[in-house]
C-alpha positions in Angstrom: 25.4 11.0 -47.9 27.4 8.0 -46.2 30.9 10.5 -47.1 29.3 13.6 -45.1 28.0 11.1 -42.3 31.6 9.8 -42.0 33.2 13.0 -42.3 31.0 14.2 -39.4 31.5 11.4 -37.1 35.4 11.4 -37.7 35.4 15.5 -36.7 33.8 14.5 -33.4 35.0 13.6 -29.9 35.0 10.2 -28.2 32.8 11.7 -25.5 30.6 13.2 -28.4 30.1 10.5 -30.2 29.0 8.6 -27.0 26.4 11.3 -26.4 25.1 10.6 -30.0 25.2 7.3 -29.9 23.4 7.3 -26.6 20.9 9.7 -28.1 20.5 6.7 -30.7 19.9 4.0 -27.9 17.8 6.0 -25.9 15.6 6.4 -29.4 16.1 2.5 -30.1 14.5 1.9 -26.4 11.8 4.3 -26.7 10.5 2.8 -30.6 11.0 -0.5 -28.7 8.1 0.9 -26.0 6.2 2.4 -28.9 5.8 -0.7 -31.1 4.7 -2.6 -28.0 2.7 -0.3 -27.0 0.6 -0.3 -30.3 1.2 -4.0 -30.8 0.2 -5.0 -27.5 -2.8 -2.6 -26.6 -2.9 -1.1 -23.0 -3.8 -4.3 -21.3 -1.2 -6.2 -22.8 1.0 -3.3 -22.5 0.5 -3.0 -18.9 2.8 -6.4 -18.5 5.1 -5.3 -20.8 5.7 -2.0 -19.4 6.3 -3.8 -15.7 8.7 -6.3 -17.4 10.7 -2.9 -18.7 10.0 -1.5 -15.1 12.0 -4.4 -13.5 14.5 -3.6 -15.8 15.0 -0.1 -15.1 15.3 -1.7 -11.1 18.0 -4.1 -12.4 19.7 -1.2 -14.4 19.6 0.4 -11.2 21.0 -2.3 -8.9 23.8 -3.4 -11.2 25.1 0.3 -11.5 26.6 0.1 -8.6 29.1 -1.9 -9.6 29.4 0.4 -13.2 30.1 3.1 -11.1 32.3 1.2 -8.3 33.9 0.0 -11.1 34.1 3.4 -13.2 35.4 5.5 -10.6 38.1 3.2 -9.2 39.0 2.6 -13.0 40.4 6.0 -12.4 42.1 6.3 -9.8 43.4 2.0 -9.6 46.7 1.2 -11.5 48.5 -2.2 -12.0 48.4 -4.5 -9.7 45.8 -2.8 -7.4 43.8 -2.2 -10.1 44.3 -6.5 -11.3 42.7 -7.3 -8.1 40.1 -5.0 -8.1 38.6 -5.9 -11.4 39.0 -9.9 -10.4 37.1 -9.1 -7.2 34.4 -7.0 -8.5 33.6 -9.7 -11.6 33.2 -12.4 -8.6 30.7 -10.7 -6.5 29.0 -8.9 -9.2 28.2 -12.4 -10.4 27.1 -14.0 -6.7 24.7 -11.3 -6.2 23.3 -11.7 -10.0 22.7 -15.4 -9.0 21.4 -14.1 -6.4 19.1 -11.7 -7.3 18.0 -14.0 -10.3 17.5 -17.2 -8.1 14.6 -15.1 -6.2 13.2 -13.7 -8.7 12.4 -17.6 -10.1 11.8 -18.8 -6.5 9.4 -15.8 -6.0 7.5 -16.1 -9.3 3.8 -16.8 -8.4 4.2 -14.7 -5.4 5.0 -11.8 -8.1 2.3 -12.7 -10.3 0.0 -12.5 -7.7 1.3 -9.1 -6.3 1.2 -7.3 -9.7 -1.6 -8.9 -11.3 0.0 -10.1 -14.2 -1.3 -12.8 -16.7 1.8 -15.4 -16.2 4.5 -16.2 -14.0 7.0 -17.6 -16.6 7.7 -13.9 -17.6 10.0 -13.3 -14.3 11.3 -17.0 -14.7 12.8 -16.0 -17.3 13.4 -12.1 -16.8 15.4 -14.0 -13.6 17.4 -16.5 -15.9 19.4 -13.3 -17.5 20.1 -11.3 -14.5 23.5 -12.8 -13.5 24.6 -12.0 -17.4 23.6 -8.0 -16.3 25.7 -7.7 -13.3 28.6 -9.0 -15.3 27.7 -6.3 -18.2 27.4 -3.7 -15.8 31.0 -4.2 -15.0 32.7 -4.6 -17.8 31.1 -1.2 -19.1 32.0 -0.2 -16.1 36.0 -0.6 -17.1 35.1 1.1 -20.3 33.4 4.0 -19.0 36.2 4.5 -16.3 38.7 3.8 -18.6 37.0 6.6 -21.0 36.9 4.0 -24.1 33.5 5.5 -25.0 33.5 3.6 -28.4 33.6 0.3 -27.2 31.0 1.8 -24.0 28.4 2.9 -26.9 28.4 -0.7 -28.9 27.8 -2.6 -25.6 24.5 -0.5 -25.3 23.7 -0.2 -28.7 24.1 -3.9 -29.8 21.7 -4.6 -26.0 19.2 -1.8 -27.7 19.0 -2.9 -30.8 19.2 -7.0 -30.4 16.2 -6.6 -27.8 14.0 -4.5 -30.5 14.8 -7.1 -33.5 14.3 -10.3 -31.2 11.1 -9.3 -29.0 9.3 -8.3 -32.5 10.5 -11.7 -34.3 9.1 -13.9 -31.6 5.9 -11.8 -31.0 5.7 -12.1 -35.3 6.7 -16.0 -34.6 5.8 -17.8 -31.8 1.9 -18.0 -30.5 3.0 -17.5 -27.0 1.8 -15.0 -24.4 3.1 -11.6 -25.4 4.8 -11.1 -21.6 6.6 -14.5 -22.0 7.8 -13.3 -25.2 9.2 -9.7 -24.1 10.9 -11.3 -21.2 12.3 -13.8 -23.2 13.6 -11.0 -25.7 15.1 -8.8 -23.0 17.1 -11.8 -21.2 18.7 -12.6 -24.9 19.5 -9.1 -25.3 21.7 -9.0 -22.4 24.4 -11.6 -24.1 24.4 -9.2 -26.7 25.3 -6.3 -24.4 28.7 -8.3 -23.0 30.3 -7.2 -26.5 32.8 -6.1 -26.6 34.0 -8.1 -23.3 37.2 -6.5 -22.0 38.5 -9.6 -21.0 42.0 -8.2 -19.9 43.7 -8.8 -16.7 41.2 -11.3 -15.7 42.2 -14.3 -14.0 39.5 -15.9 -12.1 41.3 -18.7 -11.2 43.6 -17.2 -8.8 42.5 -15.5 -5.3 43.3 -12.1 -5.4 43.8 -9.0 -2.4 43.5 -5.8 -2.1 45.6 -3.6 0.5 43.8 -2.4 3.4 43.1 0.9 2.7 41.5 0.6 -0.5 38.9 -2.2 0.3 37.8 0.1 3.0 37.5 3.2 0.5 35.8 0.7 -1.8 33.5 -1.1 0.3 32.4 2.8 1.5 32.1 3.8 -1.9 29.9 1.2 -2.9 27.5 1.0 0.0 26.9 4.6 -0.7 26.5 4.1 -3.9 24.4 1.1 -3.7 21.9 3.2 -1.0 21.7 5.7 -3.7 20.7 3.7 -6.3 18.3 1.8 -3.6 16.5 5.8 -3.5 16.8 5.5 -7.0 14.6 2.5 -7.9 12.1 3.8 -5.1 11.7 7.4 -7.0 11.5 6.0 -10.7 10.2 3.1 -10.1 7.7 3.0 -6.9 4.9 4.7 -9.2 4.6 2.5 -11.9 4.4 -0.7 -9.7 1.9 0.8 -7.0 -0.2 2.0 -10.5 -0.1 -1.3 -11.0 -1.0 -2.4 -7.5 -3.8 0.3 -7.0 -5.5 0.5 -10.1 -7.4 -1.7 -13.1 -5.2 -2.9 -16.0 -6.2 -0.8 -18.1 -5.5 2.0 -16.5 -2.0 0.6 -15.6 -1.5 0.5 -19.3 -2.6 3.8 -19.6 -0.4 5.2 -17.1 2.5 3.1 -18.4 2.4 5.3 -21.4 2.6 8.1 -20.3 5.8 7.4 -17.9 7.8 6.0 -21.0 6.9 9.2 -22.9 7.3 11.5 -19.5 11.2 10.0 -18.4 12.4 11.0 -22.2 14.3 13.9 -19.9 15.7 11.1 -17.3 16.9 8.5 -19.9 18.6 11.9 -21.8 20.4 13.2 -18.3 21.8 9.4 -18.1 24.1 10.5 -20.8 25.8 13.4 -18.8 26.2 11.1 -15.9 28.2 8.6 -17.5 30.6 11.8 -18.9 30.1 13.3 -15.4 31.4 10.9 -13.2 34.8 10.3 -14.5 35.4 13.6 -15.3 34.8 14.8 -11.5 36.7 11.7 -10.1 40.3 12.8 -12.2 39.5 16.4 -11.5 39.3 15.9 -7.9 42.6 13.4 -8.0 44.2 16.3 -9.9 43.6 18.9 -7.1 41.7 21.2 -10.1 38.0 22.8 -9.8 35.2 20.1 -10.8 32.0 22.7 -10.5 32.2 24.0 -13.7 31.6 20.5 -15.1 28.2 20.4 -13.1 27.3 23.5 -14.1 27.6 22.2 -17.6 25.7 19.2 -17.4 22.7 21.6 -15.3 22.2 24.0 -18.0 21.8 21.5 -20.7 19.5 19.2 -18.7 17.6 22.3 -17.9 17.4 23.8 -21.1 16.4 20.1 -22.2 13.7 20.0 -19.7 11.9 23.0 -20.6 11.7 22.2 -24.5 10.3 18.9 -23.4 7.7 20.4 -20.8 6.6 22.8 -23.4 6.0 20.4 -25.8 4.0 18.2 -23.5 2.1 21.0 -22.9 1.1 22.5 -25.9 1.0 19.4 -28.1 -0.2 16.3 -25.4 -2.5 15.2 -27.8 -0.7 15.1 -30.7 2.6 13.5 -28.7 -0.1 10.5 -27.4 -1.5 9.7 -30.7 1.7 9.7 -32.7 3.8 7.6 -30.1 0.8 5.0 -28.6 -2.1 5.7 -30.9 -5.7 7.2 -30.4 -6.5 4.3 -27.5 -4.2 6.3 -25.0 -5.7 9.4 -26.0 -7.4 9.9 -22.0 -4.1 10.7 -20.5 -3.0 13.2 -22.7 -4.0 16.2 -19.9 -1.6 14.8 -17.3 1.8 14.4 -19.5 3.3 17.9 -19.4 2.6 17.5 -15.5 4.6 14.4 -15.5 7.2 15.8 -17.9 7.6 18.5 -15.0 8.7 15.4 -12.4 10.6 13.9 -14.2 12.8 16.7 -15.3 12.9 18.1 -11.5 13.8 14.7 -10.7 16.4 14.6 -13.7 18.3 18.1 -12.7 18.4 17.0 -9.4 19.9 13.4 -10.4 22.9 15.3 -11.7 23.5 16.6 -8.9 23.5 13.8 -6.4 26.0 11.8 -8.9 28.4 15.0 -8.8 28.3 14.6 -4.9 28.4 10.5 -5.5 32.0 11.4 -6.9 33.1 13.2 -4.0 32.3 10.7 -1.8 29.6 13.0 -0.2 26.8 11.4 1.9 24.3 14.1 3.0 22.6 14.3 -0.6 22.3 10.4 -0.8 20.4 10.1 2.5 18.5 13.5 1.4 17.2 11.5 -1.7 16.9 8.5 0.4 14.1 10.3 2.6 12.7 12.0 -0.6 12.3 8.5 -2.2 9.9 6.9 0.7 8.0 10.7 0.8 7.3 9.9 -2.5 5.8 6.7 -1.6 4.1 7.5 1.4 2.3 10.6 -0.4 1.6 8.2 -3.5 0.2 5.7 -0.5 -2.6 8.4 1.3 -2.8 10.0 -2.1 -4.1 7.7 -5.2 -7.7 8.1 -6.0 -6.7 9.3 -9.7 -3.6 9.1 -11.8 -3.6 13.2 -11.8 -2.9 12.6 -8.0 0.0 10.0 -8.3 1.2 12.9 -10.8 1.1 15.6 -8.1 2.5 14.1 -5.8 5.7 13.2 -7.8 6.0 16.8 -8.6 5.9 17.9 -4.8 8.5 15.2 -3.7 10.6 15.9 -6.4 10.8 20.1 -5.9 11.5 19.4 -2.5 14.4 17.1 -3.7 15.9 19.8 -5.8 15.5 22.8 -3.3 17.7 20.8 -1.1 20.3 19.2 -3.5 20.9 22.7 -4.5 21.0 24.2 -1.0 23.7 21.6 -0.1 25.5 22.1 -3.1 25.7 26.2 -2.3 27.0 25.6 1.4 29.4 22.8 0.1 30.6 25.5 -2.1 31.0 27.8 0.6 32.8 25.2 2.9 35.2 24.5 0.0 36.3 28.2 -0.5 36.8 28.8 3.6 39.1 25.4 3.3 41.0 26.9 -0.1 41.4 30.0 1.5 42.3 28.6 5.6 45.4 26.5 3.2 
């Protein structure tokens, strides 16, 4: 078995074998959801699950400077691309401090806002941010560099570390289970810096870059970094106002179905860590990148619909298996919420495609979209099937125009072929 397993592997691509092993993380993250989920019960769970949701924000945040660093990676050599790397690990690391410094001071305040049962969970969820930002770089060098082997084991030894250690202290310790799952997800991240690409880094000296390329960085980045803002608002802003609006129970309810729902999302990550550098070198090489896209569209799409259908036919069964009979009452509502996800999913792909082109219109588009979102979530939350709903309107909307802007950049780009 081990031989034909080998055999296998060895037969496939770097960027293939990324895609499984990311297939392999994404399953690691969603058994780690699972088992809390039936450890913990929904009220319990409903901690947990915001704990994961702050997270998914931080995942968010810190790709910025993945992506900052993936694309210029690319297109940086020698010495330009010495300082870069320098400069990026230094304020990658101030604004983790940063970030993780309120997160302490603000503590009780959180508590408070999300009605959880302690504030030591985001003391400690805070301690472990500045390792992140520093992790999100150094993948960032791999996934630039296209060194998707070393890419995969920096997510699958974060997966897998935060499964084995949040289960051993829940098994262990008679601690409060949110202390305990923020305590496991803030180890995992030292377990995530490996490998550490510790090449061309000298901290010690001061390092400059010309010009022209800190102004094409510091552009990139604020673009990318009001992207990923939209992004945290649209995956994100539901969960926490659940949390806001509604009982604990319910929270915990709800929280289940997202994690089982964003199985598209979490899937689509995959092609946009291939996508990015792919587009970046095509566009240096003067050759056509929207075949690439088109690529990464169908399989997201075809993915999509297998998972909608399933949600549809099957809720209950998919429920029961994954959280047990307790989360039984949202069963109705997850193909619904498989549908937003994947429409947000499709149209993720591509506003990273345009992210790589240095194109602004879709960011600000998704920007808008995001705070609809909200706003409709806002005037419209007397049930979950309505928070629901109104993800699915916002998030049509945000496709019809991502692929609208896509068809006229397409037709701008022929007229300027054909003009040279």
């Amino acid at each position: 078995m081990n031989m034909i397993l080998n055999t296998a592997l060895k037969k496939l691509s770097a960027e293939q074998k990324f895609m499984v092993s990311v297939i392999i993380v994404n399953g690691g993250n969603y058994l780690y959801n699972l088992i809390l989920g039936r450890i913990l019960g929904p009220e319990q769970f409903a901690d947990a699950a915001l704990l994961i949701t702050f997270l998914l924000v931080l995942s968010f945040i810190a790709m910025t400077f993945q992506l900052s660093t993936a694309k210029f990676s690319v297109l940086f050599e020698d010495s330009i691309f010495k300082s870069f790397i320098n400069i990026i690990y230094k304020y990658s690391s101030s604004i983790g401090v940063i970030f993780g410094a309120l997160l302490v001071i603000f503590s009780q305040q959180l508590q408070l806002l999300f009605n959880t049962q302690s504030s030591a969970m985001f003391t400690i969820f805070g301690i472990g941010v500045p390792i992140y930002f520093i992790m999100s770089v150094n993948r960032g060098v791999f996934q630039g560099s296209k060194k998707f082997d070393s890419l995969a084991i920096t997510y699958q030894g974060e997966m897998l570390s935060r499964l084995v250690i949040t289960l051993i202290l829940i098994y262990t310790l008679d601690l409060q289970s949110s202390i305990l799952v923020a305590l496991g997800i803030a180890i995992s991240f030292l377990f995530g810096l490996l490998p550490f690409r510790s090449q061309d880094i000298e901290i010690t000296k001061k390092h400059k870059l010309p010009s022209a390329e800190s102004k094409y960085i510091i552009k990139f980045f604020l673009l990318t970094a009001f992207y990923e803002f939209t992004q945290i608002i649209i995956n994100n802003s539901d969960i926490l106002m659940v949390k806001h609006y509604f009982e604990t129970y319910e929270a915990g309810l709800y929280a289940s179905l997202a994690l089982i729902g964003r199985v598209v999302y979490f899937v689509a990550w995959m092609f946009v860590m291939l996508l990015l550098p792919k587009v970046v070198e095509k566009q240096k090489e003067g050759e056509s990148h929207a075949p690439i896209l088109f690529k990464y569209v169908f399989y997201i799409t075809l993915l999509s619909a297998s998972i909608v259908l399933g949600c549809y036919l099957f809720p209950e069964f998919v429920i029961n298996i994954m959280f047990g009979s307790e989360y039984l009452s949202v069963a109705p509502l997850l193909w619904k919420y498989a549908i937003a996800t994947s429409l947000f999913a499709i149209s993720n792909i591509f506003a990273y495609y345009f992210l790589s082109l240095d194109q602004y219109i879709p960011v600000v588009l998704s920007a808008l979209l995001g705070v609809s979102q909200v706003v409709l979530i806002i005037f419209f939350h007397d049930t979950l099937s309505d928070i629901v709903i109104m993800q699915i309107i916002a998030m049509a909307i945000l496709l019809i125009f991502q692929v609208f802007f896509f068809l006229s950049y397409q037709k701008i780009s022929k007229k300027g072929s054909t003009n040279h």
